[in-house]
Each structure stands twice: as structure tokens, then as C-alpha cells.
Phi, psi and omega in degrees: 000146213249174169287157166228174172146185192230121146237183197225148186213140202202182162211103219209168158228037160250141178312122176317328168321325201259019185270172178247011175261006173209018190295327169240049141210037168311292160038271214247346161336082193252108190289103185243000166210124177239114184262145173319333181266000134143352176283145204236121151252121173240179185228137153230101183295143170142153178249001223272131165260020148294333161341131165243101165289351183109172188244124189308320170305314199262357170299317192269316176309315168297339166241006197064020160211197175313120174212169198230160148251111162256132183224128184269156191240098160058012185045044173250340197195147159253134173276105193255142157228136180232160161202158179205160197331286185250002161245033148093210194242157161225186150208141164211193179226162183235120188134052217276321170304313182266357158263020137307310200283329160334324200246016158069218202265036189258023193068021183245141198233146137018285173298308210294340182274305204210146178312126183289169203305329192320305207293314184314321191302308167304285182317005185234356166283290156355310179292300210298341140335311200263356164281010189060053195228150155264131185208137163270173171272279174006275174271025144282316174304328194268314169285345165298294198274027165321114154262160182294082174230156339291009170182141154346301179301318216253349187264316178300307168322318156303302159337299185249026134299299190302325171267050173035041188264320167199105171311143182236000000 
């Protein structure tokens, strides 16, 4: 059995945990990168993905910038929801073949769920932009149509070495 869990990723130069925008599961929040420049990686382990980790609109508005969610599904596929101030919120995924099995028999596809990788890229040039960052499409992209090898978890990581939040 794989990770299942959340991570929440922001930049404040208040710990995130103390925000009220993750205020109900401060708890289980566990701080696994605090980089000098004010970005943050916290964990919430647990698979139930019903979990209200908090809402990302109100993550980037609380800190004025830019924030992310990723919740690994069995450390087969990530779910990424982002948003930042002013260009608002998306979602797409990383695994894409392996969150198809995810979404079971309802006649809903991938797409029908998530920005496909092309629009994602953009929109994730865009965040990381707005995060005072030059990011290519290029190795965003490459990381969208990815599968999760050797796990779900190293591909969100890869991820967010490309929008330059914590180099790997």
C-alpha cells in the first residue's frame, strides 16, 4: 500500500499551520520544508480524501501569494489545487493513466476533472509568475504528462522544483 496524505504549500513568513485558512487540520500538520524565502511545505498523512485540508482561495488570499494542495492518492497519482491573488484558482493532476482508474465507471474522463496538461502548464507558468518566478512550460509540461515513477510523492516534488519552490 502506497502514501495516501495532503500537502499544502504556500509562502507567508508566518508558519502556515497558524493560518485560518488551514485552521481545521492545524493538529495534523506536520512542516517538512521551510525555505528562507518564506515558502513552506507542510503534510497531512491520512487517505480519507473527503478531508477538508482548507480552502486554497483563502490560503492565497491570507498569505498574498500564491498556494498549492497536492493530495497523493496511494502514491500512484496527485491531485494538484492551486490558486494565487489575482489569477485565481485551477486544478489538473499528475499520473494521469493512473487517476483514470481512480474515477471509476461514471462516464467521466480525466478531462472532464482536470485542466489537461497543455492549459495546466500554462496556468502553472502564470502561478509561478505571480510568485516572482520565470518558469518554462516546457519542464512543466514534461512533468504533467509523467507517470509516477518510482512514486506519486517524487513526481509532486518534481513539480515543484519546476515552478521553482523547492529545488531538488
Amino acid at each position: 500500500m502506497g502514501y495516501w496524505g495532503y500537502y499544502v504549500v504556500g509562502r507567508s513568513e508566518r508558519p502556515l499551520g497558524e493560518l485560518a485558512a488551514v485552521a481545521g487540520v492545524r493538529d495534523e500538520l506536520t512542516l517538512l520544508v521551510q525555505r528562507s524565502d518564506g515558502w513552506q511545505v507542510w503534510e497531512v498523512p491520512g487517505g480519507d480524501g473527503g478531508r477538508d485540508v482548507g480552502n486554497m482561495n483563502a490560503l492565497a488570499l491570507e498569505t498574498g501569494a500564491p498556494a498549492l494542495f497536492g493530495y497523493v492518492m496511494d502514491s500512484d497519482c496527485v491531485v494538484i489545487e492551486a490558486a494565487a491573488p489575482e489569477s485565481g484558482a485551477w486544478t489538473t493532476c499528475l499520473a494521469r493513466g493512473a487517476m483514470a482508474g481512480y474515477l471509476g465507471d461514471s462516464g467521466l474522463t480525466v478531462d472532464d476533472y482536470f485542466l489537461e496538461p497543455r492549459d495546466a502548464a500554462r496556468r502553472a507558468v502564470a502561478w509561478a509568475a505571480e510568485s516572482g518566478r520565470t518558469v518554462g512550460e516546457s519542464p512543466l509540461l514534461d512533468v504533467l504528462n509523467a507517470d509516477a515513477e518510482p512514486s506519486a510523492e517524487e513526481l509532486f516534488f518534481r513539480f515543484l522544483d519546476r515552478l521553482g519552490i523547492v529545488p531538488q
